[in-house]
C-alpha positions in Angstrom: -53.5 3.2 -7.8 -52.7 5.9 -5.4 -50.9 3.3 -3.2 -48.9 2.4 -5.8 -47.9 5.9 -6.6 -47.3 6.9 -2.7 -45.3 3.8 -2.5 -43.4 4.6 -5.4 -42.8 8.4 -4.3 -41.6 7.3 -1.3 -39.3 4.6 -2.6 -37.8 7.3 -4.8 -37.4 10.0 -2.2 -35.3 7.5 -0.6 -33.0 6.9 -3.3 -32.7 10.6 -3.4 -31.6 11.0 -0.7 -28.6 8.6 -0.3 -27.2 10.2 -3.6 -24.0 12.3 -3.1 -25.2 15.9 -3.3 -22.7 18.7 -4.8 -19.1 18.7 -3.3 -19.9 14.9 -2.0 -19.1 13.6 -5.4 -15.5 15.5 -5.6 -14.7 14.5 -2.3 -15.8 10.8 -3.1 -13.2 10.9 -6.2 -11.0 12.2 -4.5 -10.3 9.3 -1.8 -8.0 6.3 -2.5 -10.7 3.3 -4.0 -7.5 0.5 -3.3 -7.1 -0.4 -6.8 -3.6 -0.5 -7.8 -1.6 1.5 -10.7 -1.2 -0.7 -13.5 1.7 -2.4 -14.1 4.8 -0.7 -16.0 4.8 -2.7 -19.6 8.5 -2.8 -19.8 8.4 -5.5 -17.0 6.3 -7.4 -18.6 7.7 -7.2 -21.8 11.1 -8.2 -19.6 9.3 -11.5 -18.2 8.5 -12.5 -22.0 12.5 -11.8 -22.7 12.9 -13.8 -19.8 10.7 -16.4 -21.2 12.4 -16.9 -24.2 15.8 -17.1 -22.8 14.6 -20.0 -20.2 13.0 -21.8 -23.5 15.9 -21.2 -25.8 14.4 -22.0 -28.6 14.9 -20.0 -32.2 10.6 -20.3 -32.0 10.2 -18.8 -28.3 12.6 -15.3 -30.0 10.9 -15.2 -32.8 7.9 -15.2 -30.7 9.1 -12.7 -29.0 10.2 -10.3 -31.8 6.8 -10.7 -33.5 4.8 -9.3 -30.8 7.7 -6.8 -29.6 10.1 -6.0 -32.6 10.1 -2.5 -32.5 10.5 -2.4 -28.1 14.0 -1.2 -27.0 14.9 -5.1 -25.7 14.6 -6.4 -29.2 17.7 -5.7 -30.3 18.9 -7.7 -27.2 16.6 -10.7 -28.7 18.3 -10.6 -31.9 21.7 -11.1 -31.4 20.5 -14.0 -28.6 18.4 -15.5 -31.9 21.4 -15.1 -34.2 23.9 -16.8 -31.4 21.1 -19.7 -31.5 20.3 -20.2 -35.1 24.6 -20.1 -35.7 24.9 -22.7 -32.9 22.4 -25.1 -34.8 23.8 -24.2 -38.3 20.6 -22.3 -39.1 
């Protein structure tokens, strides 16, 4: 039994001592970990505009408006829908 506690003494004395001790963990944070900003959603929200337009279909802006109705591009996708639905008598 008193192996087993020497060996697990040691075992955590060595975990101790590879942790980052005071002003180690700021200046950890403080490096650049290479993970990238995340994206700016008004280019996504541009592609799916995008989308819809190559589609052209009354389904792909209606799409579209249901999942971005109140964004500033909306109103872009409304008058393309209306221009749509008048071409097809709709």
């Amino acid at each position: 039994m008193r192996r087993l506690t020497a060996l697990f003494l040691i075992l955590l004395a060595s975990a101790a001592a590879s942790c980052p001790k005071g002003n180690d963990m700021e200046s950890r944070d403080s490096k650049p970990s290479g993970l990238r900003l995340p994206r700016d959603p008004d280019i996504a929200v541009q592609e799916e505009l995008d989308a819809a337009r190559r589609a052209g279909t009354l389904a792909a802006y209606d799409l579209f408006l249901a999942r971005h109705g109140d964004h500033r591009l909306a109103e872009a996708a409304r008058r393309e829908r209306a221009r749509i639905a008048a071409a097809i008598g709709q």
